[in-house]
PAGU-619665 format. One record per residue: x, y, z of N, C-alpha, C in turn; residue in three letters. Coordinates in steps of 0.1 Angstrom, whole numbers, padded with zeros to 4 digits, always signed. Example, Ala and Ser with C-alpha at 12.3 -4.5 7.8 and 13.67 -1.06 7.14 Angstrom:
2
+0132-0057+0078+0123-0045+0078+0132-0033+0078ALA+0128-0022+0071+0137-0011+0071+0129+0000+0079SER
***
This chain:
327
+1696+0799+0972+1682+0796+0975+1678+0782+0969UNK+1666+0779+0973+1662+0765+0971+1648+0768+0964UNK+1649+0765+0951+1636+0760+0943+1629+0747+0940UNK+1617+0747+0935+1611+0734+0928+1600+0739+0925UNK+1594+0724+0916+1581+0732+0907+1568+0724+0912UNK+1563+0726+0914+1546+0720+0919+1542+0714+0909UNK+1537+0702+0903+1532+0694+0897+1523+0702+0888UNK+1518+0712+0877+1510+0721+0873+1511+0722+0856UNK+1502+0716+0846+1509+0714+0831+1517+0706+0828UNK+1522+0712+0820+1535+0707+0812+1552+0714+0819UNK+1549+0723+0826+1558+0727+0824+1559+0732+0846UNK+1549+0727+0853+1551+0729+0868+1548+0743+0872UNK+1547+0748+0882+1547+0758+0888+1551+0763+0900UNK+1563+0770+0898+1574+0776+0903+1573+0780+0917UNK+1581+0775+0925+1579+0777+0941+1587+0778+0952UNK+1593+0786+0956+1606+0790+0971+1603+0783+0980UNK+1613+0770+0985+1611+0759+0995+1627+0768+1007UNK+1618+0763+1017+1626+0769+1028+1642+0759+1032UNK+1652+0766+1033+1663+0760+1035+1665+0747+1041UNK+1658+0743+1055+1652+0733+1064+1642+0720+1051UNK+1640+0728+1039+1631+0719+1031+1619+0712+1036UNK+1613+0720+1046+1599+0721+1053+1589+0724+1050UNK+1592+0741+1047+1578+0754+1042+1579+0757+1024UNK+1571+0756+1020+1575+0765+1007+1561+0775+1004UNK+1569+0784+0991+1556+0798+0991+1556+0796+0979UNK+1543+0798+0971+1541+0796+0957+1550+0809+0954UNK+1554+0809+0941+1565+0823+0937+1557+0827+0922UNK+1544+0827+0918+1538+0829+0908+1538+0841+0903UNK+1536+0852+0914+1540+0864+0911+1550+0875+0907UNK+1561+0862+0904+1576+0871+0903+1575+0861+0888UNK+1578+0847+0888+1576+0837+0874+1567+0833+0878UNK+1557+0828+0868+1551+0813+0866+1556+0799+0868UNK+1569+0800+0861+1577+0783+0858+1592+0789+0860UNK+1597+0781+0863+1618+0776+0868+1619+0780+0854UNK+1615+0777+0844+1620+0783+0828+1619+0797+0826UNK+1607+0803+0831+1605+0817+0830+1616+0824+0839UNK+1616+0819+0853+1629+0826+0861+1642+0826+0852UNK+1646+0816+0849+1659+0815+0840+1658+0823+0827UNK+1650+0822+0824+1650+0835+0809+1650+0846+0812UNK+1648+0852+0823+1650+0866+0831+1657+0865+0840UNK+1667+0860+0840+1673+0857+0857+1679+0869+0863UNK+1686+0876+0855+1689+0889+0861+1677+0895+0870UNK+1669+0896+0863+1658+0907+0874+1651+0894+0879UNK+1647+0890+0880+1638+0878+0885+1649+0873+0899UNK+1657+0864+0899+1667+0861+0907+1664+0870+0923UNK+1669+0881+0919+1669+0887+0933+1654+0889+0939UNK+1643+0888+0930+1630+0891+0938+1627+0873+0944UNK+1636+0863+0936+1634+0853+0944+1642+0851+0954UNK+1651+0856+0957+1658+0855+0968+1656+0863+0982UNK+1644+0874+0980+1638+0883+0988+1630+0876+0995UNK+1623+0869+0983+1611+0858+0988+1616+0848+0997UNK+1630+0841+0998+1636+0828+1003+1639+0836+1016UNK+1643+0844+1016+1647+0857+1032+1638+0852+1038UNK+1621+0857+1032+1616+0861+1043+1609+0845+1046UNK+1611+0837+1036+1601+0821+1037+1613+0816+1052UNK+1626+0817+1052+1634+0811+1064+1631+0820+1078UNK+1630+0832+1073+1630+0840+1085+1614+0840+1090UNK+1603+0833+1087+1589+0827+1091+1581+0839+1085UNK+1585+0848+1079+1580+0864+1074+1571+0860+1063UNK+1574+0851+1057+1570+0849+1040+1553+0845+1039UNK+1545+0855+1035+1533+0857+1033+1525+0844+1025UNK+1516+0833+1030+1514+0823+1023+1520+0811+1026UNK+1527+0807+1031+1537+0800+1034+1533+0789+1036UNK+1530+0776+1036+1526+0760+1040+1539+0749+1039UNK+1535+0744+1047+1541+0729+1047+1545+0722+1031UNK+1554+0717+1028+1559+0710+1017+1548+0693+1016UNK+1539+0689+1010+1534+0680+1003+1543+0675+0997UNK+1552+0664+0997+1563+0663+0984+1555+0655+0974UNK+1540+0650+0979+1535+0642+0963+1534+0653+0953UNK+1531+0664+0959+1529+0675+0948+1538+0679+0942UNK+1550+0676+0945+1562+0680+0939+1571+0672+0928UNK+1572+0684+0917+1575+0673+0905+1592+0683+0901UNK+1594+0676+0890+1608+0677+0883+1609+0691+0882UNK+1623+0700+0889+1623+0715+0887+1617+0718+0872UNK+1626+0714+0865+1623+0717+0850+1618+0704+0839UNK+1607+0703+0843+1598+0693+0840+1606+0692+0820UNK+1607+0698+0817+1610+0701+0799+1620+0710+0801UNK+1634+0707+0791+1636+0726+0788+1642+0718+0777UNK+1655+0727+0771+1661+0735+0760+1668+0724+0751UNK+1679+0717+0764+1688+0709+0758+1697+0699+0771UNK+1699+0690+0768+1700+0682+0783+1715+0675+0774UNK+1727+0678+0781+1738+0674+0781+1742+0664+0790UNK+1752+0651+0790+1753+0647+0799+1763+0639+0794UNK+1780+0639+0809+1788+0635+0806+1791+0624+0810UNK+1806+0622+0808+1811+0606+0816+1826+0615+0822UNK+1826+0624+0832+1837+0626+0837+1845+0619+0850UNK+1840+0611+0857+1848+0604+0860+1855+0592+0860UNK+1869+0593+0858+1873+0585+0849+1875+0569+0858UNK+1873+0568+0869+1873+0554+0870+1860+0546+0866UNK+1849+0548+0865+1837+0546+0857+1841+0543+0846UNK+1849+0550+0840+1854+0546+0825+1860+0536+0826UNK+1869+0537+0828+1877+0528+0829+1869+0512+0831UNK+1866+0511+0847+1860+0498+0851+1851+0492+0842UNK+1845+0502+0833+1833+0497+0824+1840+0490+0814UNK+1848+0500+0808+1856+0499+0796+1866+0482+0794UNK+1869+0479+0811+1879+0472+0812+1873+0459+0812UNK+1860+0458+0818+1848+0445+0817+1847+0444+0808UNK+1846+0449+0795+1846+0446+0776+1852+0447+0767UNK+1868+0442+0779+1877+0440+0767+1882+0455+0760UNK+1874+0469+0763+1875+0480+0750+1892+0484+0760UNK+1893+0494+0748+1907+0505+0749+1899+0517+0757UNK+1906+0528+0763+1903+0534+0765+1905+0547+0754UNK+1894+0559+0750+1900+0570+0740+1909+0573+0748UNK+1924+0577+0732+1934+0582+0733+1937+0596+0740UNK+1920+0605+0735+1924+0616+0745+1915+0619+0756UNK+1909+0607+0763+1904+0606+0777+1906+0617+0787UNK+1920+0622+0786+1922+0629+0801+1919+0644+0788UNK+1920+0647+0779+1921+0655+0773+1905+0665+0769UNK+1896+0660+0765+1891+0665+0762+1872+0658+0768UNK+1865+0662+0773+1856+0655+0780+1845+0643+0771UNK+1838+0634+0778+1827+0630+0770+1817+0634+0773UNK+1807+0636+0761+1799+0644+0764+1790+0640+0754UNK+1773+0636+0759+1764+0631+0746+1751+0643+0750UNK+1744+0641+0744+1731+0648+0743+1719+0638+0741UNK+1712+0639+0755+1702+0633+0756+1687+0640+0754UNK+1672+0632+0759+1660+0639+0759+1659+0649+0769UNK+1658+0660+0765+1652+0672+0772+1640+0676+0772UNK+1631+0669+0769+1620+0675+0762+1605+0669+0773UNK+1610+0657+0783+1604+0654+0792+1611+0646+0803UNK+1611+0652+0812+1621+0648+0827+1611+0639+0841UNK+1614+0628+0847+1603+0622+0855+1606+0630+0873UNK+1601+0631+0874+1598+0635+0887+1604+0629+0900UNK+1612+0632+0909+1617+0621+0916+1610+0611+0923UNK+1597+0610+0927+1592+0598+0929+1581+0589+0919UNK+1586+0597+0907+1579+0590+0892+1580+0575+0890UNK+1574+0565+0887+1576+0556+0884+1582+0557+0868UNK+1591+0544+0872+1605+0548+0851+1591+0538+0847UNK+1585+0541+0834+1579+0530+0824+1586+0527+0815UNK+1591+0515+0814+1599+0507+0804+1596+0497+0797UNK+1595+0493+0785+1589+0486+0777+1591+0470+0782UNK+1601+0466+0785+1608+0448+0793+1618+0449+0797UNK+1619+0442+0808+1628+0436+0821+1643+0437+0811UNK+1643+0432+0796+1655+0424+0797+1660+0435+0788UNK+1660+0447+0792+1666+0459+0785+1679+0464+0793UNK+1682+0454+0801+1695+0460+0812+1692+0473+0817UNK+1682+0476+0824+1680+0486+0831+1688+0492+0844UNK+1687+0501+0843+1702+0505+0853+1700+0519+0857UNK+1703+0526+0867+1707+0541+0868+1712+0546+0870UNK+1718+0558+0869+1731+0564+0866+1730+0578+0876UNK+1738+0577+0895+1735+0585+0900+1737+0600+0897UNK+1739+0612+0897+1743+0623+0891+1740+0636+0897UNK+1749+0646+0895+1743+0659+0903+1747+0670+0885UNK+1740+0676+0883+1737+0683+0871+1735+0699+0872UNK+1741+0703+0867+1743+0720+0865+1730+0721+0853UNK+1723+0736+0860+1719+0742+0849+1719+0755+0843UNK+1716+0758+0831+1726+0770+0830+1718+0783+0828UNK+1724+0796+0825+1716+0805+0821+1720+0807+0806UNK+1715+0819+0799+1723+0821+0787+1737+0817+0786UNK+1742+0813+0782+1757+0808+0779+1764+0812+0764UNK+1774+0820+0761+1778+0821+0745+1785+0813+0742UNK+1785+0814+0729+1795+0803+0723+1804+0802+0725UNK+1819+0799+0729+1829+0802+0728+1834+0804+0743UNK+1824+0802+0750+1832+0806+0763+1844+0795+0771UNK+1851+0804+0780+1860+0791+0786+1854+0786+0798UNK+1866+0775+0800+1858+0766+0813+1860+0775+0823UNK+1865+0782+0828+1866+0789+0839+1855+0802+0837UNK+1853+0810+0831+1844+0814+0825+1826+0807+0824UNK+1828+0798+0821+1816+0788+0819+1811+0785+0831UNK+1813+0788+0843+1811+0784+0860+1799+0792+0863UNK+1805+0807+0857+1800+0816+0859+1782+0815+0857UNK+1779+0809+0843+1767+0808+0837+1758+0799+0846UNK+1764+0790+0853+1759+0782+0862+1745+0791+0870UNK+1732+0787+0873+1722+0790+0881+1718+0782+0894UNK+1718+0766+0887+1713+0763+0899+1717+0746+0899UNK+1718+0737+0907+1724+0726+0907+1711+0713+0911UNK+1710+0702+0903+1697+0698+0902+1703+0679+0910UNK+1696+0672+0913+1701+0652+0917+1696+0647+0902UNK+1704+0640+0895+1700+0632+0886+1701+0622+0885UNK+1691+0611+0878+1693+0597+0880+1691+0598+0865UNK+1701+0594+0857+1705+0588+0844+1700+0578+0840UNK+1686+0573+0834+1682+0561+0831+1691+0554+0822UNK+1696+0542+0827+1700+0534+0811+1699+0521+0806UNK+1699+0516+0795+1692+0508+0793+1705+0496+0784UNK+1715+0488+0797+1728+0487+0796+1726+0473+0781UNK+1715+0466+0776+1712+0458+0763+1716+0462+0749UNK+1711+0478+0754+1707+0488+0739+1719+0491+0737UNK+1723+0497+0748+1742+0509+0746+1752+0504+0742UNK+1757+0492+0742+1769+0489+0737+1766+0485+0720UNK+1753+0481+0713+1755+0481+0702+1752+0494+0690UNK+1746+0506+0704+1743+0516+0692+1761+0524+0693UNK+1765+0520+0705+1778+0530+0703+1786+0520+0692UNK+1787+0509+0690+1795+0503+0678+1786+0509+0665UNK+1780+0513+0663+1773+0519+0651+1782+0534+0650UNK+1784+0536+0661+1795+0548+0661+1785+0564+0657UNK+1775+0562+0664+1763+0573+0658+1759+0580+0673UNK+1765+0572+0685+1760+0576+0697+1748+0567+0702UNK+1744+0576+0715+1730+0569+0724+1722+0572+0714UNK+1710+0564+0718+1691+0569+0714+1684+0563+0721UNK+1684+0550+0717+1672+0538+0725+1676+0534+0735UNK+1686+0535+0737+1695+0534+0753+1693+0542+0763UNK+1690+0556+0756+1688+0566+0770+1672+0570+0767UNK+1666+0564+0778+1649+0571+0778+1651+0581+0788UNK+1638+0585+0788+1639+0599+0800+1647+0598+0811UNK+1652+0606+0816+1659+0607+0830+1652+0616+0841UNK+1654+0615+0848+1647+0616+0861+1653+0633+0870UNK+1649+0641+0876+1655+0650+0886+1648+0647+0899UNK+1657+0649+0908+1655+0654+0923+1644+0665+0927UNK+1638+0666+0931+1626+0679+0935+1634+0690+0939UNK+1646+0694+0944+1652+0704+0947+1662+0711+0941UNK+1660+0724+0931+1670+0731+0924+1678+0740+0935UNK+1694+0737+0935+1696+0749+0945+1707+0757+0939UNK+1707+0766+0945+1719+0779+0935+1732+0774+0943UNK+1746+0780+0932+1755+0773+0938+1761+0781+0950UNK+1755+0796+0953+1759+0800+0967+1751+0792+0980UNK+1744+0787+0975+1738+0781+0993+1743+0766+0994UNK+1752+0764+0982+1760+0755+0986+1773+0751+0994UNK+1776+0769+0997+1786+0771+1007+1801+0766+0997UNK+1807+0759+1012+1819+0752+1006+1821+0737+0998UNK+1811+0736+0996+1803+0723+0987+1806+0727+0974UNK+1808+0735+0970+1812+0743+0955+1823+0753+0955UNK+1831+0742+0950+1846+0742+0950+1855+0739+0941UNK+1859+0751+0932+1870+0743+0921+1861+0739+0911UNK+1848+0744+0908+1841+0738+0897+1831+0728+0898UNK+1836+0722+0909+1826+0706+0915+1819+0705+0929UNK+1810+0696+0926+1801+0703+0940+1805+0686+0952UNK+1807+0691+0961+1815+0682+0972+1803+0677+0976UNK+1805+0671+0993+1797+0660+0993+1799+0644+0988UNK+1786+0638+0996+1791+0621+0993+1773+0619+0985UNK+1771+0610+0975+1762+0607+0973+1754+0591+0971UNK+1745+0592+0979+1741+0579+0989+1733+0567+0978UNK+1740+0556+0973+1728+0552+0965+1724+0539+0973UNK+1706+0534+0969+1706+0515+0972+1698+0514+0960UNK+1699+0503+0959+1695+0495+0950+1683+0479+0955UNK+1672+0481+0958+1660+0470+0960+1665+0470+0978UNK+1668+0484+0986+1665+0489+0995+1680+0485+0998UNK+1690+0478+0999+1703+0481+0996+1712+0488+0992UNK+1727+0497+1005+1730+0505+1004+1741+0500+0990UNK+1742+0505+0979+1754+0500+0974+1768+0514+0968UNK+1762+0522+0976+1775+0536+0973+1775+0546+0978UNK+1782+0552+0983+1785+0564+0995+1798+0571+0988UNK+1794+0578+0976+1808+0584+0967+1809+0593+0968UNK+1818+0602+0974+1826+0615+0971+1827+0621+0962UNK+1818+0633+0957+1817+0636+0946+1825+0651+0938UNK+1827+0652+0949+1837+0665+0943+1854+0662+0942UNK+1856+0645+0936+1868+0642+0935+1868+0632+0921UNK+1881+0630+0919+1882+0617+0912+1881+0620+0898UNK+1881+0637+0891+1877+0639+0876+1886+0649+0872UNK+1895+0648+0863+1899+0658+0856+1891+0664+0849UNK+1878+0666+0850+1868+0676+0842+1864+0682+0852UNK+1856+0697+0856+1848+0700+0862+1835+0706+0855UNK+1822+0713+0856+1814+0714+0849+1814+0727+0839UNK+1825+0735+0846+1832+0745+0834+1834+0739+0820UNK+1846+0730+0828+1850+0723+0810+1840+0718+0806UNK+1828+0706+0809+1818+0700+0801+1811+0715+0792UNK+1809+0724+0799+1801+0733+0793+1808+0736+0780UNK+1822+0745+0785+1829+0749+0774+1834+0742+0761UNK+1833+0728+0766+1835+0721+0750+1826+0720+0744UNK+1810+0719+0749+1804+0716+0736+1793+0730+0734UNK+1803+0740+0741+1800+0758+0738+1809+0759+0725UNK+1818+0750+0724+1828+0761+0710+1822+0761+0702UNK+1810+0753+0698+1805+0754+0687+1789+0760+0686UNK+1784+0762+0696+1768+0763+0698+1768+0772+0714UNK+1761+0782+0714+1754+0788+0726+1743+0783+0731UNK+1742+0782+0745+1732+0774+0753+1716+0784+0754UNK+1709+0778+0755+1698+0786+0759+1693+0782+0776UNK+1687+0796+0783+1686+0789+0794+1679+0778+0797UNK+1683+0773+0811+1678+0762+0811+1683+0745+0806UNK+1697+0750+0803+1704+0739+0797+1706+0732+0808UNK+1707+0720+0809+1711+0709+0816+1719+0700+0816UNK+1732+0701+0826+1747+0696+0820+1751+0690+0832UNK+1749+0676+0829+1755+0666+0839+1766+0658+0837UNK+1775+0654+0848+1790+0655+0852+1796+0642+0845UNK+1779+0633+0848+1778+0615+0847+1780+0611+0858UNK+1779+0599+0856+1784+0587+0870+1791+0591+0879UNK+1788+0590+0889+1798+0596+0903+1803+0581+0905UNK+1821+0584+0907+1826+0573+0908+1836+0578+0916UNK+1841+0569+0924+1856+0574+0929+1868+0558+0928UNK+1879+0564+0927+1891+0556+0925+1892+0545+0937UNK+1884+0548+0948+1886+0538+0959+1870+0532+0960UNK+1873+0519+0958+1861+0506+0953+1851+0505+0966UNK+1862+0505+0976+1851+0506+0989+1841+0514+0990UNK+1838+0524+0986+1832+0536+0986+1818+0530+0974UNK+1817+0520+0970+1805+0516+0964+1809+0523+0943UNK+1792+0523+0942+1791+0524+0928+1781+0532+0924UNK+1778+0542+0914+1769+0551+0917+1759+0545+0905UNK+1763+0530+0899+1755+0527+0892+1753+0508+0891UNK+1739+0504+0888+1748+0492+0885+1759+0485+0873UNK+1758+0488+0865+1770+0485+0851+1782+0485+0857UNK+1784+0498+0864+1799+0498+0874+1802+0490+0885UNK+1786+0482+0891+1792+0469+0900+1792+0457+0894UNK+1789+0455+0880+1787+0442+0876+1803+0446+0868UNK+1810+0456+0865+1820+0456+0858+1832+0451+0867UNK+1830+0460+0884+1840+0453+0893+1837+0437+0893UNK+1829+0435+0895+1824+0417+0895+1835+0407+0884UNK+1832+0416+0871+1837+0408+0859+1849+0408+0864UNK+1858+0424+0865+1869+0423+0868+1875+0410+0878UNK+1866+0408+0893+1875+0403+0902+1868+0386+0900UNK+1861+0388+0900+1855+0374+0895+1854+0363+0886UNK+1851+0373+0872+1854+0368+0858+1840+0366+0852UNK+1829+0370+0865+1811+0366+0863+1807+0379+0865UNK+1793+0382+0867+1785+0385+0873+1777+0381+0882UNK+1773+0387+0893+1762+0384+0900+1752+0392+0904UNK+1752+0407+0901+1740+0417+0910+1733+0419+0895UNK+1720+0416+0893+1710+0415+0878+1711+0431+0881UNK+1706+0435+0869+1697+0451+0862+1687+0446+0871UNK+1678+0458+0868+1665+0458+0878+1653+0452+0868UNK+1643+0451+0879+1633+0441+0872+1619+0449+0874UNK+1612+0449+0869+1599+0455+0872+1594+0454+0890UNK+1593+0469+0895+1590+0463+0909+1598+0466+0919UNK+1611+0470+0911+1625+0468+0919+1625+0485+0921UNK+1631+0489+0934+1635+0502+0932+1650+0508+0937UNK+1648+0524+0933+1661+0527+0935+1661+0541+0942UNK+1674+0544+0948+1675+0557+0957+1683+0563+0957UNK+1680+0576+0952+1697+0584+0956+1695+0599+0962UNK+1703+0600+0969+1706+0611+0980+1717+0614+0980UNK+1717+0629+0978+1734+0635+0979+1732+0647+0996UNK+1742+0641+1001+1744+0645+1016+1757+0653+1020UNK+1753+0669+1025+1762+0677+1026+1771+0669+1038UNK+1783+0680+1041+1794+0675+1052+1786+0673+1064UNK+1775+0683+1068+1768+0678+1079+1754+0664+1085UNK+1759+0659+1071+1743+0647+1069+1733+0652+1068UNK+1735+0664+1059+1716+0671+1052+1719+0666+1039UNK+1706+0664+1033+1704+0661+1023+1707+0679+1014UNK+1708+0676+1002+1711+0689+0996+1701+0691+0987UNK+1700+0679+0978+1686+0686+0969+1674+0674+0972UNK+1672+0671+0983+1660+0664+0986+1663+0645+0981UNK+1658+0639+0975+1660+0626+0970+1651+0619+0959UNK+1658+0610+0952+1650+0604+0940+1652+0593+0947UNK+1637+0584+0948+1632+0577+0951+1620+0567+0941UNK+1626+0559+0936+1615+0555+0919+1613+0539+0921UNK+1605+0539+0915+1604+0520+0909+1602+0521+0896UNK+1608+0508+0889+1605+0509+0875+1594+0498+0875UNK+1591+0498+0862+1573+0494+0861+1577+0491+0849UNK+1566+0483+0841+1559+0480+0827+1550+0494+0820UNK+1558+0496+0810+1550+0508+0808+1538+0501+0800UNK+1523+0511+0800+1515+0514+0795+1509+0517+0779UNK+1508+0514+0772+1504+0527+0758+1489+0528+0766UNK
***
């Protein structure tokens, strides 16, 4: 089934969008909020999926047209927001543009940081960022979220906990990140809020798109209306979102609502674009020895769309400009 949350609070209000991504029915009377479903999912789940029956089959009591201004981030806030670097040519090409080594156990064990969860932008949110010359960049993404999760579980195992699959755009701020990671402490000022897609969908209506742990498809990015990546996303990673979960389960159980993304969608074949810019100014360095495509500038925007085998969109699209923030 296909969720999102109607612009309402802090926290949205919870609503069954029809397969087509046309009709949707407020779902107030089963949850309030995509957090409340998830903290009940057992019993909650199937009275939303009764509701998605009858919203496709034209039955669904209430029913309207999709407004998408009114539609904001599934899970505007939750628990804990994970987010990886599993594919490894992203690493690499980044790695390779600054001179670094690659970690010794790269294929071994996943990366994985912990970012803000605590406020997510909406896909047609404008990013507020303090100045132009913070290397501004985004980081295309498709992100699992979870239900209860225990500690200790395995990757294969850990699939299981999976609810629903969200588009992420990774803000980053490519100035800040290379000198907090030499502090060897991790991100902070480098990663401000990140962004979701308006469309949470469960991983059965994803068909054969969810496969092996990873969810297939190509996903579409441009940059200042410029196509710059068309990447294959269910290839190219010795991780899948089992393992992200299960490693940084050995030590801590998830609460619902966790949010655990794959990273950068990249694939081994260059033609296929870049799901970010850092990764096209890295090829650049590589073949060139320069750069030439800037970070974004106040004004500038960006787009991403992940497109099943048949050219549907899957979870709708993030569509943003960044701006001069406000106090």
């Amino acid at each position: 089934m296909k969720l999102a949350s109607l612009r309402s609070g802090r926290d949205g209000e919870l609503i069954v969008v029809s397969r087509d991504l046309r009709y949707f029915v407020r779902a107030g009377s089963i949850a309030r909020t995509l957090q409340a479903a998830l903290d009940d999912w057992n019993d909650i789940a199937p009275q939303l999926e009764t509701l998605y029956a009858a919203l496709n089959a034209g039955h669904a009591e209430g029913a309207v047209p999709v407004d998408w201004s009114e539609v904001g981030p599934p899970l505007p806030r939750t628990y804990q927001y994970l987010d990886g670097a599993a594919y490894v040519s992203h690493i690499k090409r980044n790695r390779a543009a600054r001179g670094e080594a690659l970690p010794e156990d790269l294929m071994d064990k996943p990366l994985v940081y912990q970012g803000i969860s605590h406020g997510f932008l909406g896909w047609n949110d404008d990013v507020p960022l303090p100045s132009e010359a913070l290397g501004i960049d985004f980081e295309a993404e498709i992100a699992a979220v979870t239900g209860d999760v225990p500690m200790g579980v395995s990757p294969q195992e850990a699939c299981s906990y999976i609810r629903l699959f969200v588009l992420l755009n990774d803000v980053s701020l490519r100035a800040l990140i290379p000198a907090e990671l030499k502090r060897t402490f991790g991100f902070l000022t480098g990663k401000p809020p990140s962004s979701l897609g308006p469309i949470a969908v469960t991983p059965d209506e994803l068909g054969v798109l969810w496969h092996d742990g990873l969810v297939g498809g190509r996903m579409q990015c441009s940059v200042r209306g410029e196509t710059v990546g068309s990447i294959d996303t269910g290839i190219d990673t010795p991780f899948h979102y089992g393992d992200l979960i299960a490693h940084v389960a050995q030590t801590r159980p998830f609460e619902p609502g966790t949010i655990v993304g794959l990273g950068t969608v990249s694939n081994e074949d260059e033609s296929v674009g870049c799901g970010c810019i850092g990764e096209i100014r890295a090829l650049e360095t590589l073949r060139d020895g320069k750069v030439s495509t800037p970070f974004f500038a106040f004004g500038d925007r960006v787009r991403i769309e992940h497109i099943d085998r048949d050219g549907q969109s899957t979870f709708g699209h993030i569509d943003q400009r960044f701006v001069a923030a406000v106090r």
